[in-house]
C-alpha positions in Angstrom: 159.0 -57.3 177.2 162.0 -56.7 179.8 163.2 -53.6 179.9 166.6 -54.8 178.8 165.4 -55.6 175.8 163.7 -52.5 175.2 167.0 -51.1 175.8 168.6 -53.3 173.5 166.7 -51.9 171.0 167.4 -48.4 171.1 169.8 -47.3 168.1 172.6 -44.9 168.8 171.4 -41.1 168.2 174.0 -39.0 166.8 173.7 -35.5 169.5 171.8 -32.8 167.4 173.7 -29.9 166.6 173.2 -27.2 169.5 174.2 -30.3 171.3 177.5 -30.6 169.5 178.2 -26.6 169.8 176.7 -26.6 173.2 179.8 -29.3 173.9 182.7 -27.1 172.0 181.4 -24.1 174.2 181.8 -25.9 177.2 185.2 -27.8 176.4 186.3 -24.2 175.5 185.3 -22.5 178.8 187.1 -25.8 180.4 190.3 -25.2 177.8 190.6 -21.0 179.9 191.3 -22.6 183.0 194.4 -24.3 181.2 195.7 -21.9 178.4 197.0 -18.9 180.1 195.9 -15.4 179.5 197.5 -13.4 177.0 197.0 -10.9 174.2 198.9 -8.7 171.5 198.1 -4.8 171.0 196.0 -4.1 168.2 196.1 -0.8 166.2 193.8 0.3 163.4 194.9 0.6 160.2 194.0 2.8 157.1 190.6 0.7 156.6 189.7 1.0 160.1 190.1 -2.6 160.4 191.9 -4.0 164.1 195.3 -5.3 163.5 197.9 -7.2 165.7 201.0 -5.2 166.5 203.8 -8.4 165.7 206.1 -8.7 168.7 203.9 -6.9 171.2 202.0 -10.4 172.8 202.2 -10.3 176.6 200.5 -12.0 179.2 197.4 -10.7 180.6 194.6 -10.8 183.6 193.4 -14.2 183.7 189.9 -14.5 183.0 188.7 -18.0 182.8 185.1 -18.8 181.7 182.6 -19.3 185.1 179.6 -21.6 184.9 177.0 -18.6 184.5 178.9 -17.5 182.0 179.3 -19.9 179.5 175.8 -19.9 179.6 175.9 -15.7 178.7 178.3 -16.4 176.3 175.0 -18.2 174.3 173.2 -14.9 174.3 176.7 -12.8 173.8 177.1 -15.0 170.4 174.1 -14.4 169.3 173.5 -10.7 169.6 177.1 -11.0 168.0 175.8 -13.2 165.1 172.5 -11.2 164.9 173.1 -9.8 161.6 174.0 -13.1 160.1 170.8 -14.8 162.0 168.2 -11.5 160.3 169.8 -12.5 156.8 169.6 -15.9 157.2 165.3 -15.1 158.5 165.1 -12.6 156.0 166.6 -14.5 152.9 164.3 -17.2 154.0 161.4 -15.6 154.1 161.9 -14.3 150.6 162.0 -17.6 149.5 158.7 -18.5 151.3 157.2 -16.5 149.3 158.8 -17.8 146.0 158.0 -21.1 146.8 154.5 -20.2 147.3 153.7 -19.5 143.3 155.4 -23.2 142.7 157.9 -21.9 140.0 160.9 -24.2 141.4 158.3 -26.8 140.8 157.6 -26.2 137.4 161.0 -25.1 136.7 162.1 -28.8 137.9 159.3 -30.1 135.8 160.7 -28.8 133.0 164.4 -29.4 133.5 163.6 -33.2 134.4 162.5 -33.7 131.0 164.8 -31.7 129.4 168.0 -33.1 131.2 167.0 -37.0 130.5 169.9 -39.0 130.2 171.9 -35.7 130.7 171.4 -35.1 134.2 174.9 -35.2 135.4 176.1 -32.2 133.4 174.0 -29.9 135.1 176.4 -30.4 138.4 179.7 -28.7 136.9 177.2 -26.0 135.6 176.2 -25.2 139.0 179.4 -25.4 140.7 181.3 -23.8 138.4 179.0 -20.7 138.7 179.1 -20.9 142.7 182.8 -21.3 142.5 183.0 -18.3 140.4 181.0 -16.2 142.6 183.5 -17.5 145.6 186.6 -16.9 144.0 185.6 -13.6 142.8 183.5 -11.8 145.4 183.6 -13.9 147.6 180.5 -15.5 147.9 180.0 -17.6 151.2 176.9 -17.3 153.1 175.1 -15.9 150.6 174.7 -19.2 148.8 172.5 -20.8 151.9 169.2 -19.8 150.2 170.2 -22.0 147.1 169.8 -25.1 149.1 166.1 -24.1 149.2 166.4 -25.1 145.5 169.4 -27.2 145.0 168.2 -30.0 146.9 164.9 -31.0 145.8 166.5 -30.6 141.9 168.9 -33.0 142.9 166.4 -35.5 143.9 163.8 -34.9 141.7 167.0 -35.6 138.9 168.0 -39.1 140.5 170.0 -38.1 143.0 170.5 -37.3 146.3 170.1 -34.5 148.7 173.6 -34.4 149.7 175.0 -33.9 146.0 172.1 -31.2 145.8 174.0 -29.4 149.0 177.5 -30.0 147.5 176.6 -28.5 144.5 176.2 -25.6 146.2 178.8 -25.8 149.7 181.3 -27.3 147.8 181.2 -25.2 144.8 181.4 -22.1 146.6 183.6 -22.8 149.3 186.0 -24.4 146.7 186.0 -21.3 144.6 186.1 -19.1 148.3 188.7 -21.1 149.3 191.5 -20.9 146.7 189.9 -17.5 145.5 192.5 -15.8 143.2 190.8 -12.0 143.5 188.3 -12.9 146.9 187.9 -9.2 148.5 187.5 -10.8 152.7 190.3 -13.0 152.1 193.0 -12.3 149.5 192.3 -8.3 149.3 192.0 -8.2 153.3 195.4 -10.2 153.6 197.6 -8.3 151.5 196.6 -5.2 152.1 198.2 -5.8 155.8 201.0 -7.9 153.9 201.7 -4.7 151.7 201.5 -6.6 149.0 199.1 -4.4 145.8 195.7 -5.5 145.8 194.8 -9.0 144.0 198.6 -9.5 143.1 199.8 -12.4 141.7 196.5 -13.2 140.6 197.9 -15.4 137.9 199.1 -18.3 139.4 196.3 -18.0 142.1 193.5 -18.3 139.2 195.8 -21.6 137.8 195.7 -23.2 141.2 191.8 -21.8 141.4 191.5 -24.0 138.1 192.8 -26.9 139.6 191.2 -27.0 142.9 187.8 -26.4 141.8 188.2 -29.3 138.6 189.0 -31.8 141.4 186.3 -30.7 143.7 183.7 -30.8 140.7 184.9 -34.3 139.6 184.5 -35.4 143.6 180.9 -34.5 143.6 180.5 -36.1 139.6 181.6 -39.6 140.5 179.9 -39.4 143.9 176.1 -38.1 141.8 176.9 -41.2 139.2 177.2 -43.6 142.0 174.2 -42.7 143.4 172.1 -42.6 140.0 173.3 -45.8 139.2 172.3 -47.4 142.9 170.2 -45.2 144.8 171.1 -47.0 148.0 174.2 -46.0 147.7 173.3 -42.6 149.1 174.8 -42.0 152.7 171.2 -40.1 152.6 169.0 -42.9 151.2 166.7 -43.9 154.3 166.3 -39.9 155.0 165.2 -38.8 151.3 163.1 -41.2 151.4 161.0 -39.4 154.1 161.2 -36.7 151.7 158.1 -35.6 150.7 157.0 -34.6 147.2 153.6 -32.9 146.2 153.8 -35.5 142.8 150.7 -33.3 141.3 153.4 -30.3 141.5 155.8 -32.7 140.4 153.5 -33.7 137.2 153.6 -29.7 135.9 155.4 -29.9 132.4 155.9 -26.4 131.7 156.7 -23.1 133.3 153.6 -20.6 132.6 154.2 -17.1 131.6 153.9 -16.0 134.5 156.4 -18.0 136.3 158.8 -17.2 133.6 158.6 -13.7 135.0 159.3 -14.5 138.5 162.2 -17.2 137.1 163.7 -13.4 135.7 163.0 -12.0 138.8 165.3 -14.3 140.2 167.9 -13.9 137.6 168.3 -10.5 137.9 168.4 -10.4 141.3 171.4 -12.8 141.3 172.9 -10.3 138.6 172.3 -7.5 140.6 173.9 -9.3 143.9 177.0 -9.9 141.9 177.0 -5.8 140.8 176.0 -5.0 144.1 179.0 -6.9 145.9 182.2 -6.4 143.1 180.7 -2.3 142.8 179.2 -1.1 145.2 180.7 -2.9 148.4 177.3 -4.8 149.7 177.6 -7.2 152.3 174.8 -8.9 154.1 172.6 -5.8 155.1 171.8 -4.9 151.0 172.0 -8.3 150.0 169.2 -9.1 152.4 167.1 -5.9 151.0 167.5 -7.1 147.7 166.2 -10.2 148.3 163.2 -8.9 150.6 162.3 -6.7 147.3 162.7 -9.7 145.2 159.8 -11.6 147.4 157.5 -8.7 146.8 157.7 -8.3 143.8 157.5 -12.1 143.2 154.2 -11.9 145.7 152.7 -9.2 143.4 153.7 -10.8 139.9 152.2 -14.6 141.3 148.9 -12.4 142.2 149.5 -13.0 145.8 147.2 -11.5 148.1 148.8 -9.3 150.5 148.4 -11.8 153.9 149.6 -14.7 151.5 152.6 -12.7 150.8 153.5 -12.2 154.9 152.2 -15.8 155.7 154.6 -16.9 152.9 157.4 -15.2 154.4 156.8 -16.2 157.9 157.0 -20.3 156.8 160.0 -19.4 155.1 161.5 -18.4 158.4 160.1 -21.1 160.0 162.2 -23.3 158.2 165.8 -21.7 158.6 164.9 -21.3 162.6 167.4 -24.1 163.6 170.4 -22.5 161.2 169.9 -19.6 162.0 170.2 -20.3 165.5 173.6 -22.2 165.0 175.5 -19.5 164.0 174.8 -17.7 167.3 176.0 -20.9 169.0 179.2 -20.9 166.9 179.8 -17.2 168.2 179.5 -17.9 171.5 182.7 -20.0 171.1 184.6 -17.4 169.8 183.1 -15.0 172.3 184.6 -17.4 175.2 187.9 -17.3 173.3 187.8 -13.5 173.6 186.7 -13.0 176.7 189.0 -15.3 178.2 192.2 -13.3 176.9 193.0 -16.8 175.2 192.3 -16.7 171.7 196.0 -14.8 171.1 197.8 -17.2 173.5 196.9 -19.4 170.5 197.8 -17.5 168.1 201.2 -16.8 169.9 201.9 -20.6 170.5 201.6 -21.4 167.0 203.6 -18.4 165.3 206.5 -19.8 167.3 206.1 -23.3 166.3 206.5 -21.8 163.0 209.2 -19.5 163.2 211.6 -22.4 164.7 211.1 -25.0 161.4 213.8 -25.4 158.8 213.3 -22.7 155.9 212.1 -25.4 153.5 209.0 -26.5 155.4 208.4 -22.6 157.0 205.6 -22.4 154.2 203.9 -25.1 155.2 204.3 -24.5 158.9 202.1 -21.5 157.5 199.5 -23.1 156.1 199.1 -25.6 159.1 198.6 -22.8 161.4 196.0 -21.0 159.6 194.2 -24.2 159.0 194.2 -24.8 162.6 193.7 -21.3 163.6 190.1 -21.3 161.4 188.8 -23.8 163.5 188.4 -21.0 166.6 188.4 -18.0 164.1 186.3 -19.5 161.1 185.5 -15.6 159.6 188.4 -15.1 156.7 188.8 -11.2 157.0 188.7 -11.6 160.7 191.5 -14.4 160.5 193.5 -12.4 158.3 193.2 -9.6 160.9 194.2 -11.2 163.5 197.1 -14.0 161.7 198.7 -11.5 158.9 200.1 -9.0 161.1 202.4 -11.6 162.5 202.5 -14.1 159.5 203.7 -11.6 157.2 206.8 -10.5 159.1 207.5 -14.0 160.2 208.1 -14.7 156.2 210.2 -12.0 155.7 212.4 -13.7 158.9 212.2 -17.2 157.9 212.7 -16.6 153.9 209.1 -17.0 152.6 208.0 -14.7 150.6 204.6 -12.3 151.8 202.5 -14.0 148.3 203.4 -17.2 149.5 202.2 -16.3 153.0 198.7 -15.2 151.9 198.6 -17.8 149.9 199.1 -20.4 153.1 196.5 -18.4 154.7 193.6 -18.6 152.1 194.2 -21.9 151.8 194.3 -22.6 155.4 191.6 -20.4 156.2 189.4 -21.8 153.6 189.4 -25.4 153.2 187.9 -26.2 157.2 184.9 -24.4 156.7 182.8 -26.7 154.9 183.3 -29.6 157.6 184.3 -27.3 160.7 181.6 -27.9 163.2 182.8 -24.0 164.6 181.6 -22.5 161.1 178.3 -21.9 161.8 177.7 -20.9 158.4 177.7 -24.9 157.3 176.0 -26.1 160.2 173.2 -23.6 159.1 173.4 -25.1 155.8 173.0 -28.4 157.0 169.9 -27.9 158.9 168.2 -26.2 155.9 169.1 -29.4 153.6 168.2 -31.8 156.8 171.3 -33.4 156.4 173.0 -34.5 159.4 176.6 -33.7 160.1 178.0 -36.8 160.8 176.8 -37.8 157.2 178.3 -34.6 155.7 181.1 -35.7 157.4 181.6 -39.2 156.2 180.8 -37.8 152.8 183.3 -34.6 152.7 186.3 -36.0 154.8 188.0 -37.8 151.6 187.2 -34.2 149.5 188.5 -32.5 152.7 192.1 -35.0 152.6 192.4 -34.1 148.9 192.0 -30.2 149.1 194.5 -29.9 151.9 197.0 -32.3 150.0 196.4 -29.6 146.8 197.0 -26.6 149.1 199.9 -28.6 150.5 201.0 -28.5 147.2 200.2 -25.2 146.0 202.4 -23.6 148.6 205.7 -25.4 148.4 205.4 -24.9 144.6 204.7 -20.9 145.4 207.5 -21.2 147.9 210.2 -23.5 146.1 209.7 -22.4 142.5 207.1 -19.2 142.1 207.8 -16.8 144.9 
């Protein structure tokens, strides 16, 4: 056989992720040799959170990204990212050890036989709940470890492993993203707008209802499609790799004992929710909760003490690669900011803003925080950075400081379940072994939709509301 032919033979391969990040670092460090330097003073405010000072940008020492370092900036973004990475291991490794006593299984088992003919009603069940979570607390990257269980319910019910991941992303990040009382984003935002806390929470929990009905059906008609034709999964040839223990899969019923790990579970999800809307937890308690929740899950499935570590270390093994990706994702942010560029930006846009027509000053709003998420994907460090100027702008251009935050939840919301620069999803991904060009080609309609409905939200909160 010529080697032509051999060649001729070779399908495309779609780059692997580090690949794709890898890229976006180095078109990033290429991008400081053309954006000039530049930066705003910060001050701190009453929360002890940095905030731009509005009219204080000026240009600064240039500082362009050199060859070694783009290659520090790898290690930079991921000492930066470590406490995200440790959850990510940790969470993981908790459900390792869950796993191990083959409840999700049985619980599956159970659930197939119960949802016959039914299954599709389970998805606005789940989503609903995630979206509730998001648009309340704030849930984001605490909903990864669900994928662990979302996906193989979603296949074992017919469908596919790319509705078992949207029921989760897309639920979430639809509820996160047009949150009406979400403490990073709304909270964070008008508390530097001035605006009282979780004001105007009306009309935000309206548009909530609308933006997560649409999302739900999305994800509904995609599921049918796929129940009804199997190869019409984007995912089909994958799943099929998929493998399934089928004497696992034969279980009927939950014993007693899993029962009790199944309300282990339970009310460690209730006490996550207390935790966050009480007490404050962020990732740190969240992943102590769940480390607690694998022990006792280890001692209640009569675990032996080694099976309980040897559980949680083939957990980890299997979020390696996204947990990895959010320290990649940093270390574009981290060229941003050490390159004195990432408010040169910032500047260029507010001013692109400030010179449209009244009328479309709302949206010139919500365009620049949906731009700016894509190089600051966190949403209380986006409001940081964007409010400080956004909010003043309004009161210049005639938009009122609601309608502001609102443009910026929206905008800083609706990128991060395609972004490749939100390392969160790409993390995701990996865990559900979806690639991201599929997510893509799945989400990128959903995606069109939710930015036409925040389009929409905002000139009705600008024209008619506020």
């Amino acid at each position: 056989m010529s080697t032509e032919t051999v060649k001729a033979k070779k399908k495309f391969e779609f780059p692997h992720g580090f690949v794709i990040l890898f890229g976006l670092m180095a078109l990033t460090a290429l991008l400081t040799y053309v954006i000039p330097a530049g930066e705003y003073d910060r001050t701190t405010d009453e929360n002890g959170r940095s905030i731009v000072v509005d009219g204080t940008y000026h240009a600064a020492d240039s500082n362009p990204t050199g060859f070694m370092e783009l290659f520090e900036s790898l290690h930079i973004g991921m000492v930066e990212a470590a406490g995200i990475i440790f959850f990510i291991f940790i969470v993981g490794g908790t459900f390792g050890i869950f796993r191990a006593t083959n409840t999700i299984e049985a619980a599956f088992g159970s659930i197939t036989k119960k949802m016959a003919g039914k299954e599709l009603y389970l998805i606005p069940v789940v989503m609903l709940f995630f979206a509730i979570c998001g648009g309340t607390w704030g849930m984001a990257e605490e909903a990864i470890p669900f994928l662990l269980i979302a996906v193989p319910l979603a296949l074992m019910l017919g469908f596919d492993s790319i509705t078992g991941a949207a029921m989760i992303l897309a639920g979430v990040y639809a509820g996160f993203g047009s949150a009406f009382m979400n403490p990073f984003t709304v909270g964070v935002a008008q508390g530097i707008a001035g605006l009282p806390t979780f004001s105007g929470m009306g009309v935000r929990f309206v548009f909530w209802l609308i933006f997560v009905g649409v999302t739900i059906a999305y994800v509904m008609l995609y599921a049918r499609k796929v129940k009804k034709d199997p190869t019409k999964s984007l995912m089909y040839e994958e799943d099929l790799k998929r493998v399934v223990d089928p004497e696992l899969m034969q279980q009927q019923t939950l014993t007693k004992r899993q029962l009790v790990i199944l309300a282990v579970l339970v009310l460690t999800l209730v006490g996550l929710a207390f935790g966050v809307i009480l007490q404050g937890w962020y990732i740190t308690e969240i992943a102590a909760l769940f480390l607690i929740m694998g022990i006792v899950v280890g001692i209640i499935g009569k675990m032996r003490v080694n099976q309980i570590a040897e559980s949680f270390v083939k957990g980890c093994e299997e979020l390696v690669m996204g947990a990895l990706i959010v320290g990649f994702a940093y270390g574009i942010l981290t060229i941003l900011q050490e390159s004195h560029t990432i408010d040169t930006i910032l500047y260029a846009v507010s001013n692109l803003v400030a010179g449209l027509p009244s009328g479309l000053s709302a949206l010139g709003m919500f365009v620049t925080q949906s731009l700016l998420n894509f190089i600051v994907p966190s949403g209380s460090g986006q409001a940081a950075i964007s409010m400080p100027i956004m909010a003043p702008l309004g009161d210049l251009v005639g938009v009122s400081r609601q309608t502001a935050v609102l443009a910026f939840q929206y905008g800083d919301g609706i990128s991060n379940i395609f972004t490749p620069t939100a390392g969160i999803l790409l993390a995701a991904l990996a865990i559900a072994k979806i690639p991201w060009i599929k997510w893509m080609k799945w989400v990128l309609p959903l995606i069109l939709i939710q930015y036409a409905l925040g389009a929409i939200f905002v000139t009705i909160a600008h024209m008619f509301i506020w």
